[in-house]
C-alpha positions as CSV (number, residue, x, y, z in Angstrom):
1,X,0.0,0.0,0.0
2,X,1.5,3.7,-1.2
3,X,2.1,5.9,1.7
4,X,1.5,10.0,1.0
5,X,2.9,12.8,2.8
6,X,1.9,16.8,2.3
7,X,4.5,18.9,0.6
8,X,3.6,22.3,-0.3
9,X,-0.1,22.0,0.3
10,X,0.2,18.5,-2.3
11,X,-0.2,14.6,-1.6
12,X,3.0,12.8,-2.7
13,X,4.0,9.5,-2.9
14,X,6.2,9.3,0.2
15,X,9.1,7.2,-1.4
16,X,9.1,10.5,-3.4
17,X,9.4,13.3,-1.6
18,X,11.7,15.3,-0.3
19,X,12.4,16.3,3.4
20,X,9.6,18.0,5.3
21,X,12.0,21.4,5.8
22,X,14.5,21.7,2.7
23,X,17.0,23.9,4.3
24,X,17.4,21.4,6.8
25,X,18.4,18.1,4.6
26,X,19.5,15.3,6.2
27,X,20.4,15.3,9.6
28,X,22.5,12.9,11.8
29,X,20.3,11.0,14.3
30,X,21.7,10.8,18.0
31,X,21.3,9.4,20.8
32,X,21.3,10.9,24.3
33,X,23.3,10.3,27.1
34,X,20.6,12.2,29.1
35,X,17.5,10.0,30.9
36,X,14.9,10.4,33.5
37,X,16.1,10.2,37.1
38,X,16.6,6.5,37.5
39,X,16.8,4.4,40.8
40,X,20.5,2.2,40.9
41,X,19.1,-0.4,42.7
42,X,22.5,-1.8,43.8
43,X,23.4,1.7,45.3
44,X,20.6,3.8,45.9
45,X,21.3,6.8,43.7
46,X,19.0,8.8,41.2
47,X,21.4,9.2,38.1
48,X,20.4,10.9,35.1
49,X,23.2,9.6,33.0
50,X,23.8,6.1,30.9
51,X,27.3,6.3,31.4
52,X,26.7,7.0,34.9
53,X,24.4,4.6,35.7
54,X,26.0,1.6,33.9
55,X,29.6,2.4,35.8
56,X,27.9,2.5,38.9
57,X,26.1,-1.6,37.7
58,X,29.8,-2.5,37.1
59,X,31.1,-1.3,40.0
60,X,28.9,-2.9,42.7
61,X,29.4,-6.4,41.0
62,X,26.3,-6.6,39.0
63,X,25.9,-7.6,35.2
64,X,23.3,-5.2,33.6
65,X,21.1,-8.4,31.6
66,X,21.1,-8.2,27.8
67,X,24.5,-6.7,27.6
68,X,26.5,-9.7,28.5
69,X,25.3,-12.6,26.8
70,X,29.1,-14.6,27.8
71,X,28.4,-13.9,31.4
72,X,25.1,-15.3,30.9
73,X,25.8,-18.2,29.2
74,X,28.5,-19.3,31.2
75,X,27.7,-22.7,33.0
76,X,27.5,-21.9,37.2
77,X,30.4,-23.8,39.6
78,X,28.7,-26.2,41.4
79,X,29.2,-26.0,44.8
80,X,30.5,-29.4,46.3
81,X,29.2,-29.8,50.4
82,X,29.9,-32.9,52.5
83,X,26.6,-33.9,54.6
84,X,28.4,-32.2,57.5
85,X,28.7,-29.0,55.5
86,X,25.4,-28.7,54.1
87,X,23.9,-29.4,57.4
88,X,25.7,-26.7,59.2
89,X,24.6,-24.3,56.1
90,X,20.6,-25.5,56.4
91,X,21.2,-24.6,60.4
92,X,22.8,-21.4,59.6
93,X,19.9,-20.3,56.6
94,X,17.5,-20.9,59.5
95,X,18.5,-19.1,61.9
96,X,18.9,-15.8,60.2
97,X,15.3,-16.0,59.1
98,X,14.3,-16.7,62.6
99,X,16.2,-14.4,64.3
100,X,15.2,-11.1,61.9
């Protein structure tokens, strides 16, 4: 299906016509470092900046998720306990959520 646009008070086939404002032309498209205050949730900031915000993900630790398809791909280490070991961590994870 054609698509039409207005230019000078004319429908034309949009495929056809030139830019909306001639003196213009083309114009580079770019993207912003600049966003809404956003909560880190790692460190409890308000940061307006992309740059800002993604140093402050690397720096606590955390992986922001969709940028790092190795780390998220990479296999996890499982973790080896003897009985002994694994009962002491059981005792331990029930304790502090008791004793909150």
């Amino acid at each position: 299906m054609t698509t039409f646009v207005y230019r000078k008070g004319e429908l034309v086939d949009k495929n056809v016509a030139g830019p909306k404002n001639e003196k213009l032309g083309k114009a580079a498209f770019v993207i912003s470092d600049e966003m809404e205050a956003t909560r880190h949730m790692a460190t409890g900031e308000y940061l307006t900046s992309k740059a800002k915000f993604r140093r402050a993900t690397r720096d606590a630790g955390c992986v922001e998720v969709g940028n790092e398809v190795s780390t998220l791909l990479k296999p996890r280490q499982k973790v080896e306990l003897d009985r002994g070991a694994r009962r002491e961590a059981i005792q331990r994870a029930v304790y502090e959520i008791r004793n909150r």
